[in-house]
C-alpha positions in Angstrom: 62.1 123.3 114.9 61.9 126.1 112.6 58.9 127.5 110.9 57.7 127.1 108.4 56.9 123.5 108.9 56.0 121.2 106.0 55.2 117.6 107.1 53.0 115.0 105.2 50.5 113.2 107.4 49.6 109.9 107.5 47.0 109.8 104.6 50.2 111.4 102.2 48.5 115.0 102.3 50.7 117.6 102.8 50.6 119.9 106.0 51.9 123.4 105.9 52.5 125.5 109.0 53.6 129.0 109.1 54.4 129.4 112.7 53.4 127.5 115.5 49.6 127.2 115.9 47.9 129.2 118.7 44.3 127.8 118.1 44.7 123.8 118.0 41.4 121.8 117.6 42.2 117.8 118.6 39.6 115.2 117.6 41.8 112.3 119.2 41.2 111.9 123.1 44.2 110.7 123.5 46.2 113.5 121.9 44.4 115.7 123.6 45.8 114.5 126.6 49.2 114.9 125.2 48.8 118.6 124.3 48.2 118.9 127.6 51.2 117.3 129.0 53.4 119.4 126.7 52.4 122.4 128.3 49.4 123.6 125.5 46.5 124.5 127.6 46.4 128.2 126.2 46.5 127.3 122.7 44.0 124.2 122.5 40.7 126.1 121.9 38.2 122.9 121.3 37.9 119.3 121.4 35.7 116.4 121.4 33.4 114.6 124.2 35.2 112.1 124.4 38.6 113.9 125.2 38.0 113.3 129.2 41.6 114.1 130.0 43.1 116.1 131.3 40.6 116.5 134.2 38.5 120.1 133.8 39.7 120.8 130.4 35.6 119.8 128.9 34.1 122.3 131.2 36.8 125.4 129.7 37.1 124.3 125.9 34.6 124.7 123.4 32.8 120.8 122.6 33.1 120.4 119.3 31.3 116.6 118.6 32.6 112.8 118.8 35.3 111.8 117.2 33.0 110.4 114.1 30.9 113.6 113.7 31.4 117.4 114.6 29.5 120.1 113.9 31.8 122.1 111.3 30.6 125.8 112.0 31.5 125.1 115.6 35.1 124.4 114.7 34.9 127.1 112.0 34.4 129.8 114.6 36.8 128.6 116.9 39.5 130.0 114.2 41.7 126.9 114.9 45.1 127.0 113.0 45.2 123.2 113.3 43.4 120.5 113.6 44.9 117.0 114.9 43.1 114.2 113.7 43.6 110.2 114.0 43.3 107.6 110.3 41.1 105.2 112.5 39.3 107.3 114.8 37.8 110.0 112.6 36.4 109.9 109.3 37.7 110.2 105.8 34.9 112.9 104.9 35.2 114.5 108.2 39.3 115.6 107.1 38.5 116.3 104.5 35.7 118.4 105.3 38.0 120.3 107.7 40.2 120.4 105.5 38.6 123.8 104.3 38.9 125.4 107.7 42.0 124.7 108.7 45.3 122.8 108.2 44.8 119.2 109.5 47.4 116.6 110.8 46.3 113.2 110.5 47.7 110.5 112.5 48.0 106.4 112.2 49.2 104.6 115.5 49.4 101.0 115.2 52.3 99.8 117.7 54.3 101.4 120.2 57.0 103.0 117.8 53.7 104.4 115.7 52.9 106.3 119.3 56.2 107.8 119.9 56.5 108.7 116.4 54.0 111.0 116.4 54.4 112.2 120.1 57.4 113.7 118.1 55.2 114.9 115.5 53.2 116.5 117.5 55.9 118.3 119.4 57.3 119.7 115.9 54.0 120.6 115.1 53.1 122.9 117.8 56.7 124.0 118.5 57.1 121.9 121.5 60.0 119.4 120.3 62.2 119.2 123.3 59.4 118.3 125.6 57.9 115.8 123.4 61.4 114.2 122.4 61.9 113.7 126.5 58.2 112.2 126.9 59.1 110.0 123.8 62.6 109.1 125.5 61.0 108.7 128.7 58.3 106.1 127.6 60.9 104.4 125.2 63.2 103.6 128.5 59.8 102.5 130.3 59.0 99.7 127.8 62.9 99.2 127.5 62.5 97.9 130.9 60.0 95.6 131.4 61.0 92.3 132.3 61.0 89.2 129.5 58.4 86.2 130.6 57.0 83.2 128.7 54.0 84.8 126.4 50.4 84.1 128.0 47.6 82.7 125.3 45.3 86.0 126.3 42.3 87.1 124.7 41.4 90.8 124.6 37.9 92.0 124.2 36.4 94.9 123.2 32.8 94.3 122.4 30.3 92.4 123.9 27.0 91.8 121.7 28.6 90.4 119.6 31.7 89.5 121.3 34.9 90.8 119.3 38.3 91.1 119.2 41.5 92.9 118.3 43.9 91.5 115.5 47.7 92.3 114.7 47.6 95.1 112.9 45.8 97.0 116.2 47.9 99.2 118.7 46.1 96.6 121.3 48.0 93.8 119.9 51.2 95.5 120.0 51.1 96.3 123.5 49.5 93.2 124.8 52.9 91.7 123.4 55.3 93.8 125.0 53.3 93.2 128.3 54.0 89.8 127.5 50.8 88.9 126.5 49.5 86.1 123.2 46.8 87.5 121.8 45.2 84.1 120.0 43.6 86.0 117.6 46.6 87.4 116.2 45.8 86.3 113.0 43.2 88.3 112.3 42.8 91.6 111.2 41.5 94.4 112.7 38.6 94.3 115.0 36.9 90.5 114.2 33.7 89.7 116.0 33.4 86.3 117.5 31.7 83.6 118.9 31.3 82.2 122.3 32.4 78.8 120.3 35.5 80.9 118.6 36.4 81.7 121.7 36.8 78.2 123.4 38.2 76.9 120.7 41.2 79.4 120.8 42.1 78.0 124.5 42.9 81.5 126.0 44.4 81.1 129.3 44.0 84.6 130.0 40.5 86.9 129.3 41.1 90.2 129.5 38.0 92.5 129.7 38.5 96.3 129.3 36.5 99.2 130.9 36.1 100.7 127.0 35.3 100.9 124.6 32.5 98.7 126.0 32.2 99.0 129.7 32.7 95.0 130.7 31.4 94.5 134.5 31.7 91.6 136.9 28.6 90.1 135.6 30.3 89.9 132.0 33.4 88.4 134.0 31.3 85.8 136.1 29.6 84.5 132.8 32.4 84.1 130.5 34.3 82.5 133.3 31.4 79.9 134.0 31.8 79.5 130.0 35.5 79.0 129.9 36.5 77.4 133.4 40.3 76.4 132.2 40.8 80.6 131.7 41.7 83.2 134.1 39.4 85.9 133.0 39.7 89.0 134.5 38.3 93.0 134.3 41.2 95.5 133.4 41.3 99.6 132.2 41.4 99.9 128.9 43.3 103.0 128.4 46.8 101.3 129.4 46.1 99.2 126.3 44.5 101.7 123.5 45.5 105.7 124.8 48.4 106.4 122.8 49.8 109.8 123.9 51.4 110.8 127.0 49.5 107.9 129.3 51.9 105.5 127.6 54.2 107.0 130.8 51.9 104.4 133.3 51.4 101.6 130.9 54.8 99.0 131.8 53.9 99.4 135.0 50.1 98.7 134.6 51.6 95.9 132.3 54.2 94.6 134.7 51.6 94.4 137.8 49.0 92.6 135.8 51.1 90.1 134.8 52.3 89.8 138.7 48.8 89.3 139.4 47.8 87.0 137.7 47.4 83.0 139.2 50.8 80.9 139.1 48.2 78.1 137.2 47.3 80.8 134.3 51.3 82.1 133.9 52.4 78.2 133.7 49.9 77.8 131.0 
């Protein structure tokens, strides 16, 4: 890729780079984790609490905040000649806000071709295009490969007081399908809360209970079980289903095995 680079983001602003960045802020965890899987440890100077991959890279970089809320005259004097940001996982006012430090690259991943869109992006953003066009490649070819089975009714939850959902505009949705997963609330949009009743009445025969982003433990599985006795409900890692970068690599397999191990009763449902 040659530079300068002019891309438009994903909220239509337009992003001008002279050369490739050697001071890269990331707000997005799960960017951050591809930055560092195409080789841009030097040049990523701060990032968020949240960003807990790779291992040791919070205890070298400068914190800069969450993901909602950063403290500005942090990031201003980090210098950073680019700041990645995500459309759902950082603020409107925060870009824009940041927008007066630095150039910043705002991202929208909603399904699986979303994600390896802007592992691309990313790649021609930091001058890093063949790496990330193999990592896209390799994770198209993984996906590519899982094998086709009858859909499972599966709920998906990522709250707990109050219970709620994901609907089919959500990267969760998208993958749960390719994993060969129903998700009964497809339906709805976004992240809808619900009811114990809503949820019996959608006749899941699959729960699925995610690590994050609330942390769902055995006691949460034991009592939703008790609640919905015809459902399989089981705790999973929520990364496989929501990380969009470079951990896509692990996600078929994760996908592949869960379905393997799941009872014969709740796949012939």
């Amino acid at each position: 890729m040659t530079f300068p680079l002019h891309l438009i983001d994903a909220t239509g602003r337009s992003v001008v780079l002279p050369a490739p960045p050697q001071r890269i802020v990331s707000l997005v965890p799960s960017q951050t984790e591809l930055l560092a899987d195409l080789g841009l440890d030097a040049r990523v100077v701060g990032l968020t609490r949240f960003c807990i991959h790779p291992s040791g890279w919070k205890a070298r970089k400068a914190i800069v905040g969450g993901t909602k809320q950063v403290n500005l005259d942090r990031i201003r004097a980090l210098r950073p000649d680019l700041i990645l940001a995500n459309r759902e996982e950082n603020t409107r006012a925060m870009v824009e806000a940041l927008g007066e430090i630095a150039p910043v690259y705002v991202t929208d991943v909603r399904t699986l071709d979303d994600a390896l869109a802007m592992i691309r992006t990313v790649g021609r953003l930091t001058g890093r295009t063949r790496a990330a066009e193999a990592l896209a490649e390799d994770i198209h070819t993984r996906f590519a490969g899982l094998p086709s089975a009858a859909p499972l009714r599966t709920a998906y939850l990522i709250w707990h007081d109050p219970l709620m959902t994901v609907g089919h505009d959500t990267f969760i949705h998208d993958l749960l399908a390719r994993g060969g997963f129903a998700n009964v609330f497809g339906e709805r949009t976004r992240y809808p809360a619900l009811t114990r009743a809503d949820l019996a009445a959608a006749r899941p025969a699959v729960v699925l209970l995610p690590d994050e982003p609330y942390p769902f433990d055995e006691a949460d599985r034991r009592a939703l079980a008790a609640a919905l006795p015809d459902a399989t409900v089981r705790l999973v890692e929520g990364a496989p289903f929501s990380w969009y970068g470079s951990r896509l690599r692990h996600t078929p397999a994760y996908l592949s095995a869960l379905r393997a191990s799941l009872p014969l009763a709740a796949r012939d449902a």
